[in-house]
C-alpha positions as CSV (number, residue, x, y, z in Angstrom):
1,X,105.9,122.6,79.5
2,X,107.9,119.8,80.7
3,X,108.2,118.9,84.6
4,X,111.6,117.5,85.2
5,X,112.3,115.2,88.3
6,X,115.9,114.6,88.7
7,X,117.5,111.7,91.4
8,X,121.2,111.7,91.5
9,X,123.1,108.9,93.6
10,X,126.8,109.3,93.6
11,X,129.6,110.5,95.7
12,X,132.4,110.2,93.3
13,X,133.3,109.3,89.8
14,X,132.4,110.1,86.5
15,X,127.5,109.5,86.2
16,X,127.1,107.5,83.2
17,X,123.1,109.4,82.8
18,X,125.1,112.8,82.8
19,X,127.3,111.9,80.2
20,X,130.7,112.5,81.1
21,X,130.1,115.4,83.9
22,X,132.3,114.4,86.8
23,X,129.9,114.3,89.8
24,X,131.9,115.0,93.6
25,X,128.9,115.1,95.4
26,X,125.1,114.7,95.5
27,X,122.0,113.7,97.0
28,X,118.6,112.9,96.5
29,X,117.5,116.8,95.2
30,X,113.6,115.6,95.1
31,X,113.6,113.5,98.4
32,X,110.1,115.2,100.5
33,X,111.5,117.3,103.5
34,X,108.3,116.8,105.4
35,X,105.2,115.3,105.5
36,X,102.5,117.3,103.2
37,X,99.4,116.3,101.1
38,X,99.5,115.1,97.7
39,X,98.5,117.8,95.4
40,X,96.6,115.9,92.9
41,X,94.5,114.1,95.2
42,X,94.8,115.5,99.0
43,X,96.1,112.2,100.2
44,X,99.0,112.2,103.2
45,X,101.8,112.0,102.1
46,X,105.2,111.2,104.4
47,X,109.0,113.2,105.1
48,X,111.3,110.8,102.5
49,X,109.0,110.0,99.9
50,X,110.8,110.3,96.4
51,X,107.8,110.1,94.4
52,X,108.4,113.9,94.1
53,X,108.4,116.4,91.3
54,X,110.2,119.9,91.7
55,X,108.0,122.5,90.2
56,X,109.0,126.7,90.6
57,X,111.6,126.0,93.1
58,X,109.3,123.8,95.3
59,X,109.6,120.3,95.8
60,X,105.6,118.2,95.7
61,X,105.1,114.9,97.0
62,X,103.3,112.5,95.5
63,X,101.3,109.5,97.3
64,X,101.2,107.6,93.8
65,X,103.2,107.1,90.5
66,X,99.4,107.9,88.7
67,X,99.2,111.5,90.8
68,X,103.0,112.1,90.1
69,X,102.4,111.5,86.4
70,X,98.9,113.9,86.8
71,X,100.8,116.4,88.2
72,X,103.9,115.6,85.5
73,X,101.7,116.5,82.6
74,X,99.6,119.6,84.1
75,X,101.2,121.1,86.8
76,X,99.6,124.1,86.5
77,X,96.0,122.8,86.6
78,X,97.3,121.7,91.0
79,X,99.1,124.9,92.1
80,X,97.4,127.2,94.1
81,X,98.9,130.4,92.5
82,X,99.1,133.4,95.4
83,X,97.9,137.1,93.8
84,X,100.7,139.6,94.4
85,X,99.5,142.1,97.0
């Protein structure tokens, strides 16, 4: 399975990354909404951080590159996964 995190800065113009796709808008889609705790390794982490990864339409903060890149390559093995009632 592969984890993508995706950071797109620009407000007009024509994004070299996406290869020819005019961008009109965008922001920072991973940047942390509020302060939470790493899931890797329980640490604090704060509202802003973009050491993030966006995993089943939720957005996890990271308080490392290392626990982003655990996290990256197992996400599975950090999320709690809720049992249907």
């Amino acid at each position: 399975m592969t984890v993508l995190s995706l950071q797109v800065k620009a407000s007009s113009g024509v994004h070299p990354i996406l290869k020819g796709t005019r961008v009109v808008a965008a922001t920072l889609l991973d940047t942390l909404k509020a302060d939470t705790k790493d899931p890797v390794c329980g640490m604090p982490v704060k509202k802003g951080s973009t050491l993030t990864v966006l995993y089943k339409d939720k957005v996890y903060g990271f308080c490392t590159r290392s626990c982003k890149a655990s996290f990256s390559k197992q996400p599975e093995k950090f999320v709690k996964v809720k049992a249907k009632k």
